[in-house]
PyMOL CGO cylinders between C-alpha atoms (Angstrom):
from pymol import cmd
from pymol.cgo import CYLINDER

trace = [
    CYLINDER, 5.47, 5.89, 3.28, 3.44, 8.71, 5.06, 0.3, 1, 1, 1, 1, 1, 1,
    CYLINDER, 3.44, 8.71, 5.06, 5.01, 11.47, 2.70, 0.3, 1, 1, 1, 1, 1, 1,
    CYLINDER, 5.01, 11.47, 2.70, 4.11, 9.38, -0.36, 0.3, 1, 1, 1, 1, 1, 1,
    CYLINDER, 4.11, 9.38, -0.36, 0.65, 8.31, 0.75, 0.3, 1, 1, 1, 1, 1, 1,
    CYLINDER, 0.65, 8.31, 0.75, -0.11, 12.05, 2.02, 0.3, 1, 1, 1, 1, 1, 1,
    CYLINDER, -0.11, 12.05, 2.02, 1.11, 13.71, -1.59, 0.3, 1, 1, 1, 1, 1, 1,
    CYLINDER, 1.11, 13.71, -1.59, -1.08, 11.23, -3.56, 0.3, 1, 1, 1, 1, 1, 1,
    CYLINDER, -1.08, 11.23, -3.56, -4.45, 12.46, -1.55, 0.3, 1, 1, 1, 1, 1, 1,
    CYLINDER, -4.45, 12.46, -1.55, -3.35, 15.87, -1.59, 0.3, 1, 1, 1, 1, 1, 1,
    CYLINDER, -3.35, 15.87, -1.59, -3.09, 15.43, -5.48, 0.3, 1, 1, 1, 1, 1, 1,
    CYLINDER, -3.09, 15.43, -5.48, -5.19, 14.23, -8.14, 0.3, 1, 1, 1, 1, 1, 1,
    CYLINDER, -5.19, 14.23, -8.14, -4.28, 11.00, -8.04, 0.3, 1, 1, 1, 1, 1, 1,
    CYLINDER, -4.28, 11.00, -8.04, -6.92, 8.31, -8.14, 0.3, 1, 1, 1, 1, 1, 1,
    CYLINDER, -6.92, 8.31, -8.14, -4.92, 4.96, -7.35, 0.3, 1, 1, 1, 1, 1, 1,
    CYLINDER, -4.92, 4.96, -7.35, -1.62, 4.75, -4.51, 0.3, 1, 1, 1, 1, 1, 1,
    CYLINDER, -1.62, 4.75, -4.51, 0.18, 1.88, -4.09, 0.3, 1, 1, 1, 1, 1, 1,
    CYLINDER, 0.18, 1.88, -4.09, 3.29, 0.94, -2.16, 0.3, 1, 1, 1, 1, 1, 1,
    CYLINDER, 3.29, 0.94, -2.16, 5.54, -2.02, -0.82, 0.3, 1, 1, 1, 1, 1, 1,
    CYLINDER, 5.54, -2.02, -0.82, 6.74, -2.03, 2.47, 0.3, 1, 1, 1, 1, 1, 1,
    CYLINDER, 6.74, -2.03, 2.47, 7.43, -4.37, 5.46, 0.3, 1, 1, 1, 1, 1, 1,
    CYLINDER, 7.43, -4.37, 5.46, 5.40, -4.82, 8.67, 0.3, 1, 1, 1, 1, 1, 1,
    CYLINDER, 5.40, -4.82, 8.67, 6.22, -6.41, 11.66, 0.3, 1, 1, 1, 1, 1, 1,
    CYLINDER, 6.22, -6.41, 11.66, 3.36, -9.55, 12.04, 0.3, 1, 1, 1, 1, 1, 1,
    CYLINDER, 3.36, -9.55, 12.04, 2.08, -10.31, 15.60, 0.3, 1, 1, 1, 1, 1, 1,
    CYLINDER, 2.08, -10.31, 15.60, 4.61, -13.56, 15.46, 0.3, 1, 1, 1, 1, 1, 1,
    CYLINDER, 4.61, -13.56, 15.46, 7.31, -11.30, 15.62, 0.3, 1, 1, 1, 1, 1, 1,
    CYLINDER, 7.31, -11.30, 15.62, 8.67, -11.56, 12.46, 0.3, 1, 1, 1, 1, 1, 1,
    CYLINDER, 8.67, -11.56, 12.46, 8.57, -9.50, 9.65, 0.3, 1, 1, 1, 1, 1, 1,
    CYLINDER, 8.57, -9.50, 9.65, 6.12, -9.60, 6.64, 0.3, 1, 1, 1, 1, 1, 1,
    CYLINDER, 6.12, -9.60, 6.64, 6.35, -7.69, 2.69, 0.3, 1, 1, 1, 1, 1, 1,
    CYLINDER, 6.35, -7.69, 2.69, 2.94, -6.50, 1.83, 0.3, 1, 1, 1, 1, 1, 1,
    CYLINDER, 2.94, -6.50, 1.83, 1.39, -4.48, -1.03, 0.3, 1, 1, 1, 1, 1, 1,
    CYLINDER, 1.39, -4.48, -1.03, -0.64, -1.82, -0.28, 0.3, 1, 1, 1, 1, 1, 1,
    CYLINDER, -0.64, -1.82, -0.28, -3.02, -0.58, -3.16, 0.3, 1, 1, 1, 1, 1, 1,
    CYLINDER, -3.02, -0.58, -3.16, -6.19, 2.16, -2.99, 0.3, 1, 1, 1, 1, 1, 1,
    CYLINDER, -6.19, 2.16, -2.99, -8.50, 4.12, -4.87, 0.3, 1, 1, 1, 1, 1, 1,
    CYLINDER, -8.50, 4.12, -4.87, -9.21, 7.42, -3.91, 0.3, 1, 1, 1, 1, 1, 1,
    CYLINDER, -9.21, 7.42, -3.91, -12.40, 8.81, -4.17, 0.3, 1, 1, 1, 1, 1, 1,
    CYLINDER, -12.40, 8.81, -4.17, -13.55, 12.78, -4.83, 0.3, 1, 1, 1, 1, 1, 1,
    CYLINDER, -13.55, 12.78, -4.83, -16.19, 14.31, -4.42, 0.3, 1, 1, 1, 1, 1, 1,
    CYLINDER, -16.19, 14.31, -4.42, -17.60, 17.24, -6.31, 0.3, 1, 1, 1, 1, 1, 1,
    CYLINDER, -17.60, 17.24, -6.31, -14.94, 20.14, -5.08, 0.3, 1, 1, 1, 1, 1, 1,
    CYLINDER, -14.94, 20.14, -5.08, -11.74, 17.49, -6.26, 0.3, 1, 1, 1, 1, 1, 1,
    CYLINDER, -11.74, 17.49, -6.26, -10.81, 16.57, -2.73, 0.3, 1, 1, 1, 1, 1, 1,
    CYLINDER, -10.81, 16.57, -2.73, -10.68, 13.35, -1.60, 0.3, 1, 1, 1, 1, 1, 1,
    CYLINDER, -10.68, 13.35, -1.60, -12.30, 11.96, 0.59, 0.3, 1, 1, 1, 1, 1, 1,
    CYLINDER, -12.30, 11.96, 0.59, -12.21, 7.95, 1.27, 0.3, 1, 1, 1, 1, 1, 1,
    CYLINDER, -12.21, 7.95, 1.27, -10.17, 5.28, 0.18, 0.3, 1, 1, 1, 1, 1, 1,
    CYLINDER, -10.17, 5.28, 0.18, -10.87, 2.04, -0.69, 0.3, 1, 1, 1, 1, 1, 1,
    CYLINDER, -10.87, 2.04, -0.69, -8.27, -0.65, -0.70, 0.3, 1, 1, 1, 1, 1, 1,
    CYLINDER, -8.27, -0.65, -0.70, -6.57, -4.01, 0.19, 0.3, 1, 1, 1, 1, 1, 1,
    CYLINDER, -6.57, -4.01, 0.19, -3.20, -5.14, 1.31, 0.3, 1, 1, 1, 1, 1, 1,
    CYLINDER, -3.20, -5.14, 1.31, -2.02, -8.25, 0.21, 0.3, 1, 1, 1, 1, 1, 1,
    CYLINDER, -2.02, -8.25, 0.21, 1.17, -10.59, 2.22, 0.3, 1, 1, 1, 1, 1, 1,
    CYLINDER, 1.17, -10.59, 2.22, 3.96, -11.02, -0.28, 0.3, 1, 1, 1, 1, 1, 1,
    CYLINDER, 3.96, -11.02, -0.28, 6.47, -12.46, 2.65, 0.3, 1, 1, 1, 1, 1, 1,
    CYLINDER, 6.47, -12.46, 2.65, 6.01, -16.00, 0.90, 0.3, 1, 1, 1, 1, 1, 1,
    CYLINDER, 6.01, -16.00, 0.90, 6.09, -15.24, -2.50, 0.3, 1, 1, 1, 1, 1, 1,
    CYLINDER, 6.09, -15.24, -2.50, 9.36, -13.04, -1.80, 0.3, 1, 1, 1, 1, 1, 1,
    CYLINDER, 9.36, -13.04, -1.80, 10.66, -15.88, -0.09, 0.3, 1, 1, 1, 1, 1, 1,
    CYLINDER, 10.66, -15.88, -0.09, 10.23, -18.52, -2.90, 0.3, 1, 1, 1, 1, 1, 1,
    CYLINDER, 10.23, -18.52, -2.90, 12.06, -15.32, -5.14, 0.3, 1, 1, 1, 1, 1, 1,
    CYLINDER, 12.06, -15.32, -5.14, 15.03, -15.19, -3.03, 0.3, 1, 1, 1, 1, 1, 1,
    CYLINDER, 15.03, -15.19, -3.03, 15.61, -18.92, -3.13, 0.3, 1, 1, 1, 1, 1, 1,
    CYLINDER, 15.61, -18.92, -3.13, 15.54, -19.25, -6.80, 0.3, 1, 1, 1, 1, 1, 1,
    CYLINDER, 15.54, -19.25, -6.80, 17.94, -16.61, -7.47, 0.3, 1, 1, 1, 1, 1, 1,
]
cmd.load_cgo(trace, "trace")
């Protein structure tokens, strides 16, 4: 995730999402979306993000079962 988060700042990019799983204070694991905008300023380099993550675990979940 690092490499793809780190190439999309470094570039021109304005929006970076991704999927991945954490591990949730429970123990168990969670999916979660991760989505930001990246804000420039003047000389093109970025310089904040601004962003949510959302839980997908139950969502994914109801997916799997209805396969």
């Amino acid at each position: 995730m690092l490499t793809n988060i780190n190439k999309t700042v470094e570039g021109n990019s304005l929006i970076w999402t991704d999927e991945f799983r954490f591990r949730k204070t429970d123990g168990t694991y969670g999916t979660f979306y991760d989505m930001g905008y990246i804000i420039h300023n003047s000389q093109c380099q970025a310089v904040r993000m601004i962003g949510a993550m959302m839980d997908l675990t139950d969502r994914k979940k109801l997916d799997e079962e209805n396969l």
